[in-house]
N, C-alpha and C positions, 0 to 999 in steps of 0.2 A: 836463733835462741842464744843467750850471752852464755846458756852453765854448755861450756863447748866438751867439759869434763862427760857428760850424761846426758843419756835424752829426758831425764827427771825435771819436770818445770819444778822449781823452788819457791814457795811464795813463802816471802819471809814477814813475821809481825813482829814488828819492832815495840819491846819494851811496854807488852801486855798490862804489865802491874802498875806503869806511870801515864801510858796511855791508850787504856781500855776503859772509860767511864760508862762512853755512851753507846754500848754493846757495838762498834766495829769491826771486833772479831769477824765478825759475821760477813764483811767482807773477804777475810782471807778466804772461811769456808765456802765462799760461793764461787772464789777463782778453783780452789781446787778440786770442787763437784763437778764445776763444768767444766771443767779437762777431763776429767775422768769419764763423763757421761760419753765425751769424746771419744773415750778409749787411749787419752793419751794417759802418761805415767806423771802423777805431781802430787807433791809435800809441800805438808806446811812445817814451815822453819818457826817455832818461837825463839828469838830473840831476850834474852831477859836482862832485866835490867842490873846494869854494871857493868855486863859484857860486852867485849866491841862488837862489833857491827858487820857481819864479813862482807867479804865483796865475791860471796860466790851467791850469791842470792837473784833470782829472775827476777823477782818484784818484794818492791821494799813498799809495806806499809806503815804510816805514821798516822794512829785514830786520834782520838783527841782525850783531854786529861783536863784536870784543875790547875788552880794557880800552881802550888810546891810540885805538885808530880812533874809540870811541865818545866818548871827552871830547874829539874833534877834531869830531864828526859836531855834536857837540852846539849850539857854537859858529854854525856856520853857519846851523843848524835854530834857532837861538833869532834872528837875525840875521832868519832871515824869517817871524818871526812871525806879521809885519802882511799880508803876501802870502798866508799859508796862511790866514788869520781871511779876506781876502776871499774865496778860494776856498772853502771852507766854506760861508759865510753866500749865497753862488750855487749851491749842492750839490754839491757835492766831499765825494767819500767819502774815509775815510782809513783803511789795513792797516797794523797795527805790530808788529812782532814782534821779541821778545827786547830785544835791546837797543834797539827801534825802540819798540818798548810800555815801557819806562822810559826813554825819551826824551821820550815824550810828558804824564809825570804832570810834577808841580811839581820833582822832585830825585830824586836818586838817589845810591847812594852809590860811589866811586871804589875802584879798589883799594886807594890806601892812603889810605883812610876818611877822605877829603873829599868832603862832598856837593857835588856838580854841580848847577845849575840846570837845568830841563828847561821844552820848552816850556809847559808847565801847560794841555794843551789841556784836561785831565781833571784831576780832584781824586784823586791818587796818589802815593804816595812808595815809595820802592825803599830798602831796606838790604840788607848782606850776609848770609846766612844761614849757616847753622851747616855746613851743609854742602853739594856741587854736586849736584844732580838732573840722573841722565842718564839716559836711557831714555825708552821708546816712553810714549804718554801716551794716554789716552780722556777725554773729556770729554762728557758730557752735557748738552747746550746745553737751552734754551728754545724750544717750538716757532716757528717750522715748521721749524727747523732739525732734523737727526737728529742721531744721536751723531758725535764726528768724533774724527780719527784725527791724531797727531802725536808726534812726536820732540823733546826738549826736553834744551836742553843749558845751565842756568845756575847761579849762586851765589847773584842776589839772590831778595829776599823782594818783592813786589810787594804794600801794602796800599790799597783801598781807600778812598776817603771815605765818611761814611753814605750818602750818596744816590747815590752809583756803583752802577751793575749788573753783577757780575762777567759773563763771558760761558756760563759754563756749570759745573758742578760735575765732578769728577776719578772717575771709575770705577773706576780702574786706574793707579795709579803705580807701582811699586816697589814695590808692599806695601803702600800706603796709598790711603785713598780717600775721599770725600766733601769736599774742599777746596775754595775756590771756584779757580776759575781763567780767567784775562782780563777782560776788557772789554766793554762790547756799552753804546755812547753813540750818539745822535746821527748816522748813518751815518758810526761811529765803530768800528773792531774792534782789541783789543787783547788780544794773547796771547803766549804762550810757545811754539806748538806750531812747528818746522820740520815741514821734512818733503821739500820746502817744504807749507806747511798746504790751498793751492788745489789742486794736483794732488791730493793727496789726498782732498779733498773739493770734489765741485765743487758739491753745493746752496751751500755757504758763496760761492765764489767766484760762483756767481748771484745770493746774496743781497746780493752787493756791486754788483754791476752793477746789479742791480734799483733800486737808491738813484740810479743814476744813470741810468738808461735808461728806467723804468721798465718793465711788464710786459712779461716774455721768452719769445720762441717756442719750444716742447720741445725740445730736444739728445737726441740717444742718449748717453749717457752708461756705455753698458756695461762699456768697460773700464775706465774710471776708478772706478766701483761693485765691478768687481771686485777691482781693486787696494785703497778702502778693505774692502771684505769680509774681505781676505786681510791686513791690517796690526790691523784692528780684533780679530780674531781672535787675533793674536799678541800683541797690547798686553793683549790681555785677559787672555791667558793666562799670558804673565810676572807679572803684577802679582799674579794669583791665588796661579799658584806660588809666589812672594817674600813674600807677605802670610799663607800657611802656614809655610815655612820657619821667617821672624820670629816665629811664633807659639807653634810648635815649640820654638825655641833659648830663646823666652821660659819657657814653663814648664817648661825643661833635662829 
């Protein structure tokens, strides 16, 4: 565990009010339920915006935001760079999502097409895309994770560096499939997926804890299994649908 001060896990939420739109929160509360359910001892840390960023934190979350929230978010987050590099290098895990996952590659680009610096925890850059993707998403991780299940609502393009590992490949978008999508660094996770993406899947949000706590005692996890069953199945089956459709109007 990196907080070597306590056996208190810290899950921190960075900058609630510039990057909480699409109800992420939700992931902190699920890190720190299921510690608890555990019996071990964890706080959630909010983070607010203006304030640095400490580096006694177990897990740094970054949700995602709008245009202004996020070149405001960005500032602050670049400001404590040198705090999250120690937290890190003591094991501190870090969840970024949306604009919290193009926060963290090298730059990203603004809406009116100025790129932004970004912390560079990761070799990545973000431009705008041709068009916004919105809708349910599946994504096919790498084991021991399973497929996992999310809602994505963005405009940029997120690429890669050669030696980045995205976090898992696209199942089901819209219509489209086989893409890579997110992150998977370093007790590092970066994606696109709301949902928020831990309730929805809670192997992932164990896989996070794991980095920090290391091996975790079984959970019943039925409803939440149930719940991704039932989003997994919808996301699957739009994309299917949407990906005939397009196929359809293609050969008129």
């Amino acid at each position: 565990m990196s907080a070597a001060r306590d056996s208190t896990v810290r899950v921190g939420l960075v900058y609630p009010e510039l990057l909480g739109t699409y109800g992420d929160r939700g992931n902190a509360v699920v890190l720190v339920q299921r510690l608890r359910w555990r019996g071990l001892d964890a706080e959630l840390v909010e983070v607010t915006a203006g304030a640095p960023i400490p580096d006694s934190l177990d897990v740094y979350l970054f949700g995602g935001g709008e245009d202004d929230p996020q070149v405001m978010a960005s500032a602050g987050m670049r400001a404590s760079r040198a705090a999250i590099d120690r937290a890190r290098a003591g094991g501190a895990a870090v969840l970024a999502v949306c604009a919290g996952f193009q926060l963290i590659g090298h730059s990203y680009e603004a809406a009116d097409g100025t790129m932004i610096d970004g912390l560079g925890l990761v070799d990545a850059v973000t431009r705008a895309g041709p068009n916004r993707l919105i809708g349910e998403l599946v994504v096919d991780p790498d084991p021991p994770l399973p497929v996992l299940t999310g809602f994505e609502n963005h405009g940029g393009r997120t690429t890669l560096g050669r030696l980045e590992r995205p976090l898992g490949r696209v199942v089901a978008r819209n219509g489209s499939r086989g893409e890579p999508e997110g992150l998977l660094g370093e007790r590092l996770i970066g994606t696109y997926m709301h949902g928020p993406v831990l309730p929805r899947n809670p192997a992932l949000a164990d896989h996070i804890l794991a980095w920090v706590v290391g091996d975790l005692a079984p959970l019943d996890s039925t409803r939440e299994e149930q719940l991704r069953a039932t989003q997994l199945h919808a996301g699957s089956a739009r994309g299917v649908r949407r990906w005939w459709q397009e196929r359809v109007l293609a050969r008129g």
